[in-house]
C-alpha positions as CSV (number, residue, x, y, z in Angstrom):
1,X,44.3,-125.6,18.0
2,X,45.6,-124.8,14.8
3,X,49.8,-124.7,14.0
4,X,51.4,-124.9,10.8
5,X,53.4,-128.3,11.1
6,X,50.2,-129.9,11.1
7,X,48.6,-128.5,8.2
8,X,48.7,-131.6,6.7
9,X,46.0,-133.2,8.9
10,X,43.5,-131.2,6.3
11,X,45.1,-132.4,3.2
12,X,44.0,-135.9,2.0
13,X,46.6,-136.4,-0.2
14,X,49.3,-135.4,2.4
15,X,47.8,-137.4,5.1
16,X,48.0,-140.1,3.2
17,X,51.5,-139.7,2.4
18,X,51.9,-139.4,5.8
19,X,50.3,-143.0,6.6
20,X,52.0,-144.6,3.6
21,X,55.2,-143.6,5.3
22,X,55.2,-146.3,8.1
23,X,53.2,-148.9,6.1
24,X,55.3,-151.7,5.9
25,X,54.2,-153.5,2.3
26,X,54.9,-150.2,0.9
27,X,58.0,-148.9,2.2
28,X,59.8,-152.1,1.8
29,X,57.8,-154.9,0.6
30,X,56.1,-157.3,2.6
31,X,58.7,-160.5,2.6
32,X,61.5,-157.9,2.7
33,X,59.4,-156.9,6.5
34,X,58.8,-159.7,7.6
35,X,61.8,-161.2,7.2
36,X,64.5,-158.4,8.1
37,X,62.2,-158.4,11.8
38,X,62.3,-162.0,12.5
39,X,58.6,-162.5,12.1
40,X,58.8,-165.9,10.4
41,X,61.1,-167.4,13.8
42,X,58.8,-166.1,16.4
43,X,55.1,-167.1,14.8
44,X,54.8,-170.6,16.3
45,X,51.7,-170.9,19.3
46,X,53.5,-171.3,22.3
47,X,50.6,-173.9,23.7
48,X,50.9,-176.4,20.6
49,X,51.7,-178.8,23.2
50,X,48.9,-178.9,25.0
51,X,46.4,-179.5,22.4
52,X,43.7,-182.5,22.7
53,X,44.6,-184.3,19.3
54,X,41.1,-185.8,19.8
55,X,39.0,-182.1,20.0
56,X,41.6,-180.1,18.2
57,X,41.0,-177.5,21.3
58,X,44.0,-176.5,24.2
59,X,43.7,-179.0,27.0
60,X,40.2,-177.7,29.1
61,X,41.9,-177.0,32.5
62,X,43.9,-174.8,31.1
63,X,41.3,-172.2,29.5
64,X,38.3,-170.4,31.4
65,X,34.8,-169.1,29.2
66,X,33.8,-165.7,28.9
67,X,30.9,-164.3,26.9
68,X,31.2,-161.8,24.6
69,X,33.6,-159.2,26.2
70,X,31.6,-155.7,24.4
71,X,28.0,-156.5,25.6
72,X,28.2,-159.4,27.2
73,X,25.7,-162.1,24.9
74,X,26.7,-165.9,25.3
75,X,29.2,-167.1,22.3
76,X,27.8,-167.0,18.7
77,X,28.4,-169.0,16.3
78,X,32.1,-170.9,16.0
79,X,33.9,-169.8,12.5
80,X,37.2,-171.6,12.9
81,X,39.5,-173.2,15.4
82,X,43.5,-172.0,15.3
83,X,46.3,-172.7,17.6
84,X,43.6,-174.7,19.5
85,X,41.6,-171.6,20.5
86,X,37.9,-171.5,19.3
87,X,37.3,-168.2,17.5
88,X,33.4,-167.2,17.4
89,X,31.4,-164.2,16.3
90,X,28.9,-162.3,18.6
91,X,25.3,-162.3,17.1
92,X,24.6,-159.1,18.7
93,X,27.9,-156.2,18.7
94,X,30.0,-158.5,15.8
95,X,32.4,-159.3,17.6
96,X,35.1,-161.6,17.1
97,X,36.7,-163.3,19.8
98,X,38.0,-166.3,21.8
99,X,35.4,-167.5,23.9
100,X,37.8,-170.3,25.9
101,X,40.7,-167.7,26.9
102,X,43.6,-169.5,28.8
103,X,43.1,-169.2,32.8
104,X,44.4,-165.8,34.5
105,X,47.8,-167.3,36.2
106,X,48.9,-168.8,33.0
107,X,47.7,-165.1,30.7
108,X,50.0,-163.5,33.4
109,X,52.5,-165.7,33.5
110,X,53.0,-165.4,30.2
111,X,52.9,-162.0,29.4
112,X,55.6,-160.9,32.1
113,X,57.4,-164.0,30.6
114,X,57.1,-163.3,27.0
115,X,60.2,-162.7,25.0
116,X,59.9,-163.5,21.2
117,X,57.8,-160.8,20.2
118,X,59.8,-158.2,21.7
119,X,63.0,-159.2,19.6
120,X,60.6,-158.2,16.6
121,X,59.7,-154.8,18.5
122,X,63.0,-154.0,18.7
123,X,64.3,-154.8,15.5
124,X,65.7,-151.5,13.4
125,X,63.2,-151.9,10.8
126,X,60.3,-152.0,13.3
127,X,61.4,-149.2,15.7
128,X,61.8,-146.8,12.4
129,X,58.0,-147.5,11.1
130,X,56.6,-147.4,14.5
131,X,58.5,-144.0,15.3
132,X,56.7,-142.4,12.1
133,X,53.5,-144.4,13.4
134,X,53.3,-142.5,16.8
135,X,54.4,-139.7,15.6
136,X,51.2,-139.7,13.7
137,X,49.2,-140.2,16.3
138,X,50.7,-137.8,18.8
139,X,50.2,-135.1,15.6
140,X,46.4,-136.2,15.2
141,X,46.1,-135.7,19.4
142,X,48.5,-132.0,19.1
143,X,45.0,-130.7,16.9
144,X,42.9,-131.5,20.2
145,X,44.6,-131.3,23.4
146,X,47.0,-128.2,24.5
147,X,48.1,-130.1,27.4
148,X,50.7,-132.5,27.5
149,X,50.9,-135.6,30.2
150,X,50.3,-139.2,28.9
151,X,49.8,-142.5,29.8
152,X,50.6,-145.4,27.8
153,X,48.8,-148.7,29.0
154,X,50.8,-152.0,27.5
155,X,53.8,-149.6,26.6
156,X,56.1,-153.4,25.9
157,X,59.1,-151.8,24.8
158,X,59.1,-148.2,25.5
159,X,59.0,-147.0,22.1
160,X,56.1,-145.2,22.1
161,X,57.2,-143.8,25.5
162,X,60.5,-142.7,24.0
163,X,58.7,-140.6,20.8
164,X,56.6,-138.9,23.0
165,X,59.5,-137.6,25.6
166,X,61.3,-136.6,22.6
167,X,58.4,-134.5,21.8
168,X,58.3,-132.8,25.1
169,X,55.3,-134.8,26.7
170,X,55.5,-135.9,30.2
171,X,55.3,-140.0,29.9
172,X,54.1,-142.2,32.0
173,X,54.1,-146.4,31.2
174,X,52.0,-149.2,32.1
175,X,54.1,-152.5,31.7
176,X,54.1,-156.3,33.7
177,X,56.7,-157.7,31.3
178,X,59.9,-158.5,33.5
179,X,62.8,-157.5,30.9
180,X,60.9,-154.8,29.7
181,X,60.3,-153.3,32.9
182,X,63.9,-153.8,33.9
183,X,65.3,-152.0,30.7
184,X,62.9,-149.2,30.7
185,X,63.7,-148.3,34.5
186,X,67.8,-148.6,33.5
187,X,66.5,-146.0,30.7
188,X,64.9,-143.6,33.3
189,X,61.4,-144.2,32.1
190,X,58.7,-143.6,34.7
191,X,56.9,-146.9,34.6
192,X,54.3,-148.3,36.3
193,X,54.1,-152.2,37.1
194,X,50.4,-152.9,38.4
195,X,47.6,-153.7,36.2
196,X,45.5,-150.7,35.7
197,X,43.0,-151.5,37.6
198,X,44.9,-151.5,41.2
199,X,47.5,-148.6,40.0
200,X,46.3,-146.4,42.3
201,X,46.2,-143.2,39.8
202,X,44.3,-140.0,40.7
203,X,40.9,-139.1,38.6
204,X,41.5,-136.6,36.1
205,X,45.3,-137.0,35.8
206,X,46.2,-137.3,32.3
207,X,45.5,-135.2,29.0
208,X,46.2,-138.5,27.1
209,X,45.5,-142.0,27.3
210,X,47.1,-144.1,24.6
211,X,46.5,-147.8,24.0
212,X,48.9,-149.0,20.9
213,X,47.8,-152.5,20.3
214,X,46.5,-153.5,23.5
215,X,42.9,-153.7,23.4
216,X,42.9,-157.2,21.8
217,X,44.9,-158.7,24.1
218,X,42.7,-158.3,27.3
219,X,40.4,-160.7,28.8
220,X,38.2,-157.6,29.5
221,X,38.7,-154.7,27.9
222,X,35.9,-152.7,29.1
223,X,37.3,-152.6,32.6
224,X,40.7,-151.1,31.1
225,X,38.8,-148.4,29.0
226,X,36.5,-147.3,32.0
227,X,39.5,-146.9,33.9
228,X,41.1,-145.1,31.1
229,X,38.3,-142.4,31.5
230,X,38.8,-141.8,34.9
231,X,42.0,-141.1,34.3
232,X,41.2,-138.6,31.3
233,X,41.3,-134.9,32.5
234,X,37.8,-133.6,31.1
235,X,39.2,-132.3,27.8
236,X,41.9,-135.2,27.4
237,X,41.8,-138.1,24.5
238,X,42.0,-142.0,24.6
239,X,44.2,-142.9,21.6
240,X,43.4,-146.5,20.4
241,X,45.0,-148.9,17.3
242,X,43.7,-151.9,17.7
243,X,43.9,-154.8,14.5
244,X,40.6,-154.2,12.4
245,X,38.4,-157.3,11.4
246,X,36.5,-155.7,9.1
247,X,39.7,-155.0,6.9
248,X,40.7,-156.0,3.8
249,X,43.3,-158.4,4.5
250,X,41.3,-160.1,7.2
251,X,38.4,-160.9,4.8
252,X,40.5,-162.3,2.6
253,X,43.2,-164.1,4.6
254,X,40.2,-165.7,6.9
255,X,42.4,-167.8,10.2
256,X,45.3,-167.7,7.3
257,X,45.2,-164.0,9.0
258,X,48.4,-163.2,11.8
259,X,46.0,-161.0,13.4
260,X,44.4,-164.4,14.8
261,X,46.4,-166.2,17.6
262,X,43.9,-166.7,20.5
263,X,46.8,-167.4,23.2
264,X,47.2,-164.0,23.1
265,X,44.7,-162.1,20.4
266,X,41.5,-162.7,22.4
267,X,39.5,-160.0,20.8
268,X,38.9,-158.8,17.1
269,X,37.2,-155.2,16.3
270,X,35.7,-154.1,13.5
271,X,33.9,-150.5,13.5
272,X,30.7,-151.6,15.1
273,X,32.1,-153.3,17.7
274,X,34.7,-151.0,19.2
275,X,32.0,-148.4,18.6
276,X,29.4,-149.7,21.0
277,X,32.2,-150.9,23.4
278,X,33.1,-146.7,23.3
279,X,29.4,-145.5,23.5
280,X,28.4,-148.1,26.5
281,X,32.0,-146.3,28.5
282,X,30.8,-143.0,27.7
283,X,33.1,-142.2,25.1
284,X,32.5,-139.9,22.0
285,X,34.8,-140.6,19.3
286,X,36.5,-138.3,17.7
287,X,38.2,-139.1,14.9
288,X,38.4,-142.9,13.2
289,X,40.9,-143.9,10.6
290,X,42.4,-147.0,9.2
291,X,46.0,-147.5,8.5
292,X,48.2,-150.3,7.7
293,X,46.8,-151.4,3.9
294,X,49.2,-155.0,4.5
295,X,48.3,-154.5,0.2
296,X,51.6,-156.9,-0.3
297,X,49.9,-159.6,1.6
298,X,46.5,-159.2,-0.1
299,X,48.1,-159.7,-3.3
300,X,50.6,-162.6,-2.3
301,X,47.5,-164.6,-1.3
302,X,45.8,-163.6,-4.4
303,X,48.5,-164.8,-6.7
304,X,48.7,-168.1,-4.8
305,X,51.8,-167.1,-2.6
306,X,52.8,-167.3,0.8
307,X,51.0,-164.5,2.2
308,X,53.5,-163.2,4.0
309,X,56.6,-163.8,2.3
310,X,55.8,-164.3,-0.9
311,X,56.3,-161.1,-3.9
312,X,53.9,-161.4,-5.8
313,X,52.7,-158.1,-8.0
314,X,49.3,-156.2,-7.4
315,X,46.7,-158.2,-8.4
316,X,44.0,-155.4,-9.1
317,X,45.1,-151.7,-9.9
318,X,41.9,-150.4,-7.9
319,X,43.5,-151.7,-4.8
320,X,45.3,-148.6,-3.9
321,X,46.1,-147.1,-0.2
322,X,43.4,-144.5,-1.3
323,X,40.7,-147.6,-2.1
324,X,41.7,-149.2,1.1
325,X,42.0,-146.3,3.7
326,X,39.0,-144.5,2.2
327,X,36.5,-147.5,3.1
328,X,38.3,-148.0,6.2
329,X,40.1,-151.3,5.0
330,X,43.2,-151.0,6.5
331,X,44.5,-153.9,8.8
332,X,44.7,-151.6,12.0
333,X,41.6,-149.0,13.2
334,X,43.3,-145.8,14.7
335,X,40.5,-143.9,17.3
336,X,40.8,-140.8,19.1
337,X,38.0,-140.4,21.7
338,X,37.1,-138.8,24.7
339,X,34.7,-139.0,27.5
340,X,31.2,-137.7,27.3
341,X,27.9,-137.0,29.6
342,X,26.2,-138.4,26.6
343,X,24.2,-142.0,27.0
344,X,25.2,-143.1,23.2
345,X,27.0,-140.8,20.8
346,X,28.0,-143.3,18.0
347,X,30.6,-143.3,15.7
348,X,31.3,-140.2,12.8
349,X,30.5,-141.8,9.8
350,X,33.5,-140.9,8.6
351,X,36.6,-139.4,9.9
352,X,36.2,-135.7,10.5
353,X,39.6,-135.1,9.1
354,X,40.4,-135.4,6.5
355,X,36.7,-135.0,4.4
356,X,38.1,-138.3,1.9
357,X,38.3,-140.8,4.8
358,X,34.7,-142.5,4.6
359,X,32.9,-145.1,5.4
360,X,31.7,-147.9,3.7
């Protein structure tokens, strides 16, 4: 599909643009971000409480094991404990995850509970970066599907919902969270409150199947995504930003990282890992991209600041959006995919568009 408004898609130096736009460290400084959205109130694990002082670990009848949610292999190694959760790494797929997740009544309990992070969702300088942010993603999908009916899985405050009515698509949500729920319906959203899995929709009923920030949260996200792709009309996309362990800041920032919290970030991709999680569904991906550089946090940690609210200058003039984004660095992977007959298609390595976002 070609139109002019999205010319930009081919242009690496306006595509970048386009991601620097709704990159928080760059538009207004990290500190500046962090603060102005209440991050620094609403960081503190909810389950402090219930940690053993004598194992460090959240009390054992509250957590259940798992194995490695992508391909199933016992838990690997241990690299660090935070918040009480046990984070390890899979010796086969890379993973990283939280092997001892808390039981299913008290995940559920707390997600339709959960209030604190949405006051940072909905806080003015969040809602304008994350309007940009799916309105980049709903550009990326406008080059690949002509149809337009989606359904966003996790949609927490509606926002995403709200961008893509605006654009003209028909919108569908997927939400447990009590207030969310409540407010959305008062908005006239159409909103769905059943996990996926018992929802009840028809095969084939969606052009678009978007997942902003969800996959790490789920005790098993395989069962989501095959449900995702029976939902997926036969020329429809899964749309996927998931937090990216493989980026810079995570490398650098170790557990120090915010991406880590294993009450509720249970899971941790990095390109090889959501990539054969994609090829076991029976997905071919599409396009892959990184955005988010988080470059003011890099270099607050570098210069022996706080990491996320210090303002500290760049450290190294290499590390650019172009550097990061270009060796698929950034803090968050974006993914279009979409199902195929194929038994393993593998990831492009590197994005199809445009030709300067590589691989390492």
């Amino acid at each position: 599909m070609t139109c002019p408004e999205l010319d930009w898609l081919t242009d690496p130096v306006r595509r970048l643009d386009k991601k620097n736009s709704f990159d928080a460290s760059l538009v207004m400084g990290t500190a500046n971000f962090n603060r102005n959205t209440g991050r620094p109130e609403r960081l503190h694990p909810p389950f402090s409480q219930f940690i053993d002082q004598g194992t460090g670990l959240i009390r054992t009848d509250m957590l259940r094991p798992r194995n490695c949610p992508v391909c199933s292999s016992p838990p690997g190694p241990g690299l660090f404990v935070k918040d009480g959760f046990r984070h390890v790494r899979c010796p086969q797929c890379d993973l990283i995850y939280v092997s001892l997740i808390l039981r299913e009544d008290l995940m559920i309990k707390f997600w339709r509970e959960e209030l604190s992070w949405r006051q940072v969702l909905m806080s003015a300088p969040q809602v304008e970066l994350d309007s940009k942010k799916y309105d980049y993603g709903l550009d990326l999908v406008s080059a690949h599907v002509p149809n337009r009916k989606v359904l966003d899985i996790g949609t927490g405050t509606g926002a995403f919902l709200k961008t893509a009515v605006a654009r003209g698509w028909d919108a569908t949500g997927l939400e447990l969270n009590v207030e969310s729920v409540e407010n959305l319906l008062k908005e006239g959203m159409r909103i769905i409150v059943k996990p996926l899995e018992i929802s009840d929709l028809s095969s084939h009923s969606f052009d678009l199947v978007t997942l902003w920030e969800v996959l790490e949260h789920l005790a098993d996200p395989a069962l989501v995504l095959a449900q995702a792709r029976r939902l997926l009309t036969r020329q429809g996309l899964l749309l996927i930003l998931v937090p990216n362990s493989g980026s810079l800041v995570t490398r650098v920032l170790h557990e120090k990282s915010n991406t880590f919290g294993g009450h509720s970030h249970l899971n941790h991709f990095n390109l090889k890992s959501i990539t054969s999680l994609l090829n076991s569904l029976h997905y071919e991906i599409v396009e892959l991209e990184t955005v988010i550089t988080e470059l003011g946090t890099i270099n607050n940690h570098l210069n022996f600041q706080d990491p996320y609210l210090g303002d500290a200058p760049p450290f190294f003039s290499v590390l650019t959006p172009e550097f990061i984004h270009d060796n698929l660095l950034g803090s968050r992977l974006m993914i279009l995919a979409r199902p195929s007959d194929k038994k393993s298609v593998g990831a492009p390595s590197q994005t199809p568009l445009p030709s300067n976002e590589a691989a390492i």
